[in-house]
N, C-alpha and C positions, 0 to 999 in steps of 0.2 A: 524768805518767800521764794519759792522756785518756780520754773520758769517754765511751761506747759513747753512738753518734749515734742510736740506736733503742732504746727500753726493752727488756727483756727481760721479757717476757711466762710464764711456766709457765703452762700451763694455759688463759690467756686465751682465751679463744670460744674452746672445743673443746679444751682443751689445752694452746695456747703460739701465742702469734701473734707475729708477726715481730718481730725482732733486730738487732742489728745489722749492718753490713759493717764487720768487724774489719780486725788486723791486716793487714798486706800478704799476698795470697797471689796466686796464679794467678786472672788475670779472663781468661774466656773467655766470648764472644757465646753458642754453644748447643751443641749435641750432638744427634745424631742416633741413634735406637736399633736396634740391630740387628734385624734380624728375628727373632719367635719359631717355635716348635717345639714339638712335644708328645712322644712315640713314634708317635701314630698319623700326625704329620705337618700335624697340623693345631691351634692352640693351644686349649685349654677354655677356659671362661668365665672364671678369676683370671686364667688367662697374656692375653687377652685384655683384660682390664680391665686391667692391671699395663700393657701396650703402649699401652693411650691417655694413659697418664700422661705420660709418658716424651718428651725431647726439647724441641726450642723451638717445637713445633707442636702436643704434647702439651696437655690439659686442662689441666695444673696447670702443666706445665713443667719438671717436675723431669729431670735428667742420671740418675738413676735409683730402679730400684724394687723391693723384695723383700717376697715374700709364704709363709709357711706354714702349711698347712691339715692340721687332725689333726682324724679322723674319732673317735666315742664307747668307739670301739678304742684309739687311741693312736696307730694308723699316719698317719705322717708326708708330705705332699709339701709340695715348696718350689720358687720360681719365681722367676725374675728378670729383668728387660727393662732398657733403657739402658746406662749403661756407670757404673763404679764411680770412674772417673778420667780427667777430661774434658783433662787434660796429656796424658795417657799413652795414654789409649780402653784402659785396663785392666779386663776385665770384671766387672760387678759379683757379687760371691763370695759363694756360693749361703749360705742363713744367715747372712751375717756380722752381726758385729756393731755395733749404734747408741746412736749416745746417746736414752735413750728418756721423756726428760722427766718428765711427772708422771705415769708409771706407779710413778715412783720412790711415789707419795703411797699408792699400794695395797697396797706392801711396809711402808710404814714403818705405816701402819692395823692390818697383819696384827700385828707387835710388840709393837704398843703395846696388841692387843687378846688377843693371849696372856698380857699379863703382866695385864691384868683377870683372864683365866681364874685366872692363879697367886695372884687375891688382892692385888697388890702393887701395882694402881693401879684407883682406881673410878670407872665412868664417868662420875659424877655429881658427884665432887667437882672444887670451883675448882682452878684451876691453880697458883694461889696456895700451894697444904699442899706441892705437890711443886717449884713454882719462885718460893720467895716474893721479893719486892720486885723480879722481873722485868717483869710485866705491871701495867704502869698510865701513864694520860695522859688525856688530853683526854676523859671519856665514856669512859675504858678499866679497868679496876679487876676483875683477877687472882681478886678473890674472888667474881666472878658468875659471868666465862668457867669454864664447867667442860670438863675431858678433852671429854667430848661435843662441845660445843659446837665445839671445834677440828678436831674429825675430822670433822664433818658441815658444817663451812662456812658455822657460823651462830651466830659469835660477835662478829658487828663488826668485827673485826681488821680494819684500811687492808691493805691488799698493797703491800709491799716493793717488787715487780718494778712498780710504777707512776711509780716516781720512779727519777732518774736513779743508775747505777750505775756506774762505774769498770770498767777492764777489770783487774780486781789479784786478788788470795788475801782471801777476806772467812770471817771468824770466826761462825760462827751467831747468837751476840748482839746482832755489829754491825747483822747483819740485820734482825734484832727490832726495834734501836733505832730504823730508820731508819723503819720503820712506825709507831712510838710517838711521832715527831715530830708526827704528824699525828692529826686528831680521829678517832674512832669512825666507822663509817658507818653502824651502828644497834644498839642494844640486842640483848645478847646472848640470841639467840632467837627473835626477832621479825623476822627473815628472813632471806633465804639470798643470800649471794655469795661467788664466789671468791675467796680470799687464801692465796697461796701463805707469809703469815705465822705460818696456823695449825700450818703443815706442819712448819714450822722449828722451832716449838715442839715440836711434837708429836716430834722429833728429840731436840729437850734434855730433854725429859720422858722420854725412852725413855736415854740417858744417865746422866740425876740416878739415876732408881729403879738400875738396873743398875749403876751406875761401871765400865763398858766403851761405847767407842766405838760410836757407830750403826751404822759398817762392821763391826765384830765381830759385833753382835747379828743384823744381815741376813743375813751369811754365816751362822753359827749354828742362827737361827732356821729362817732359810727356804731362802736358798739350797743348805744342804748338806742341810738335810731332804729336797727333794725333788729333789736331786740335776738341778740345773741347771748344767750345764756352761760357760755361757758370760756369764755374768753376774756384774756385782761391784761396787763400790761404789766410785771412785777413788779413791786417796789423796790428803792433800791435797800441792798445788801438780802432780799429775801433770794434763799439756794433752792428753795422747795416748787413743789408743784404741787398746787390745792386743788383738791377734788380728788373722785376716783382716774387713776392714773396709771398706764402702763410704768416702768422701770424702763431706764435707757441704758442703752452697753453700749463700748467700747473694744475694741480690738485693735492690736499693736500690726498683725498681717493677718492675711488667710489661715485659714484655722487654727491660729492662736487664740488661747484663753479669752474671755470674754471679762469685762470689766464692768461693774455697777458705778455711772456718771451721774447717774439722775440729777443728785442734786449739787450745784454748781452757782454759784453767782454769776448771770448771764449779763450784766454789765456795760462787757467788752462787746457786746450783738447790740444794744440800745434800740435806737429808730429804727435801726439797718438788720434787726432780727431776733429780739428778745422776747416777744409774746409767746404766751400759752394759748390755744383754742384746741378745739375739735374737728373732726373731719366735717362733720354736720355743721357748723358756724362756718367752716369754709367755705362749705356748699351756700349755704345759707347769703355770705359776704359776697362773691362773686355771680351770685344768682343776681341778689339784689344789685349789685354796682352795677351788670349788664341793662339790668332793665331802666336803669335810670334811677333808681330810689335813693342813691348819696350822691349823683354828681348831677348839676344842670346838663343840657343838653350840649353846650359850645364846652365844655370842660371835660365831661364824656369824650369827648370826640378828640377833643387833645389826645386823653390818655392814650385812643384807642389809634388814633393819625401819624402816619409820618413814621412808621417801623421801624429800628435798622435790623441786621439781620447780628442773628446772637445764635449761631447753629454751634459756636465751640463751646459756649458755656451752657445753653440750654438743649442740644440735641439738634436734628436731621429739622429744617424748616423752622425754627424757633424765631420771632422776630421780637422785639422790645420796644416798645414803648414810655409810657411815663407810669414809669413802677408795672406796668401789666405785659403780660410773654403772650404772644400769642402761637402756636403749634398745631400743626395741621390733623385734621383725624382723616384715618385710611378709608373712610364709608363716604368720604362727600357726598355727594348728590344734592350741595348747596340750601336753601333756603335754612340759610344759619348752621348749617352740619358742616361746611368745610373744615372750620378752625373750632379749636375754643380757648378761652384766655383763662388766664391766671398767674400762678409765678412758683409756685411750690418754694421748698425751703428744706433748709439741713444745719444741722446743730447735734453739738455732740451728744450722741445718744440716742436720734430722732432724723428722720426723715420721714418729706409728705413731699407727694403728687398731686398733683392734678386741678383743676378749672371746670368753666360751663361754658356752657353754648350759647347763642344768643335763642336758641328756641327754648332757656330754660331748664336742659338737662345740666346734672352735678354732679360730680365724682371727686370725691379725695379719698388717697389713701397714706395712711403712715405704719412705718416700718420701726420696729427699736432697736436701730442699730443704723447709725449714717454710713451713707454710701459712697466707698471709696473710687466706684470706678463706672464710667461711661455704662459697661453693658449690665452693669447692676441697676443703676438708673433707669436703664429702656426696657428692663423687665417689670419692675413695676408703673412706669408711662404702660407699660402695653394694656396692664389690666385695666388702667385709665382709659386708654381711650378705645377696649371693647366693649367695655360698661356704657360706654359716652355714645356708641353707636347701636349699642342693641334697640332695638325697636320694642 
């Protein structure tokens, strides 16, 4: 078994920074994207952002790009540039679905923060009452890290995806362990960085309390509540991605050869970022979570309370919460349009933006090709958050 030549990052600046070039798949130099359209003949502002992506001439470079935008109504539009399969120049399939990284950390927040609501987990107690003699090592010790402290990203916990990982089927534990090799990066509290190890917990802890799987408890909880259609949780050892579905690539540097990753055993992402949905279920998930329809009210408030600031890993104004980012939009003018929340996510082969407002607007968009670097990231946030402000 050999040994993924690039870490696997969830989340890393912004999400999930680059991956490896796996398995053997189709390497192809670049793609060119077709031309857009609107009805009136002319593309709007997303279809237009979405077209500088796209291509080997493209901002970012990606083969291609899907974007859907729900207005504080609900009504839907969806957009797409490049092509969905750079073998075939198969078009990329309006909504399809992506692997959508550490959005997966916002679903597994929501769970973990209704079963506070039920009483059945506190967010102040160590991890230790609910997963004793799992969490401890070097400067690590189960009875300080509390629930909170995992979901906000400020427990010390090493991350996992920093050290080298195998391309194989990885059990949630083994995960843990391999973070528990390594020292503390600071007292639990005393400040904030991303580790995609708190996530995985926060997965076993949702597990232990419950005695059903974290795929049951997401479908369950959230996904069947608020009636998302296209979203699901893989089972384990499934590589694939079911439904109509773009193709994800890889690339070793800038304009180097493109790599076909799509399908991969996503495993090693778990709680912490192993889901499929759609731009439209994101919209959809984050619409509904603002407005109250999967969290009570004093549990809302958690997520959304108490920020810290996360402008290295998430961009200019980014703050973090319990699984939720919040990031400012350039239109302020308040009544819910300062900010909007969400968490976006990155997984190799895939990248997605974007969150809502609390007045109800939605925007995601994903890109098939994860983003290596800071100003590739703020070119697609931008399309997010002109969409997020158009009137």
């Amino acid at each position: 078994m050999r040994h993924l030549s690039r870490r696997p990052r969830i989340g890393r600046r912004g999400t999930v920074s680059a991956v490896a070039a796996l398995a053997a798949g189709l390497i192809v130099a670049g793609v060119t994207a077709p031309p857009a359209a609107s009805a009136a003949g002319r593309p709007d502002g997303v279809q237009r952002g979405l077209d500088t992506l796209v291509g080997p001439d493209g901002s970012v470079g990606a083969p291609g790009a899907l974007a859907s935008v729900a207005d504080r109504h609900g009504h839907t539009r969806t957009y797409t540039a490049g092509v969905g399969d750079i073998a075939t120049g198969a078009e990329v399939p309006r909504d399809g679905r992506v692997r959508v990284g550490s959005n997966t950390k916002a679903f597994t927040a929501v769970v973990v923060l209704q079963l506070v609501g039920e009483g059945r987990i506190r967010l102040d107690e160590p991890i230790e009452t609910y997963l004793p003699g799992v969490v401890h090592g070097d400067g690590i010790d189960g009875n300080v890290i509390t629930v909170r402290h995992l979901l906000q990203q400020t427990s010390g916990l090493p991350n996992y995806t920093e050290y080298n990982l195998q391309l194989r089927y990885y059990e949630p534990r083994e995960l843990v362990d391999i973070a528990l090799r390594h020292p503390a990066d600071f007292a639990p509290g005393e400040s904030w960085k991303y580790s995609n190890t708190n996530y995985v917990l926060a997965g076993m802890l949702v597990e232990k309390v419950t005695r059903h799987p974290i795929a049951q408890e997401l479908d369950r909880r959230v996904i069947k509540r608020i009636g998302l259609r296209d979203t699901y949780f893989p089972a384990p050892h499934d590589s694939t991605i079911r439904g109509p579905h773009p193709r994800g690539y890889d690339r070793e540097s800038p304009g180097a050869p493109l790599t076909d990753i799509t399908e991969m055993d996503p495993s090693w992402a778990w709680s912490a970022g192993q889901m499929v949905s759609t731009d439209s279920d994101l919209n959809r998930f984050y619409a509904k979570l603002l407005k109250g329809d999967l969290l009570k009210p004093a549990q809302l408030a958690e997520m959304r309370g108490n920020t810290r600031p996360a402008d290295e890993t998430f961009g200019p104004g980014a703050r973090y919460g319990l699984g939720l980012v919040s990031k400012p939009l350039s239109c302020g003018g308040g009544g819910g349009n300062d900010l909007y929340w969400g968490h976006g996510g990155s997984f190799p082969g895939f990248e997605t933006r974007g969150g809502a407002t609390d007045t109800g607007r939605a925007v995601n968009v994903a890109v098939t090709v994860q983003l290596g670097d800071a100003a590739a990231r703020q070119r697609v946030d931008d399309i997010v958050t002109a969409a997020l402000c158009r009137r």
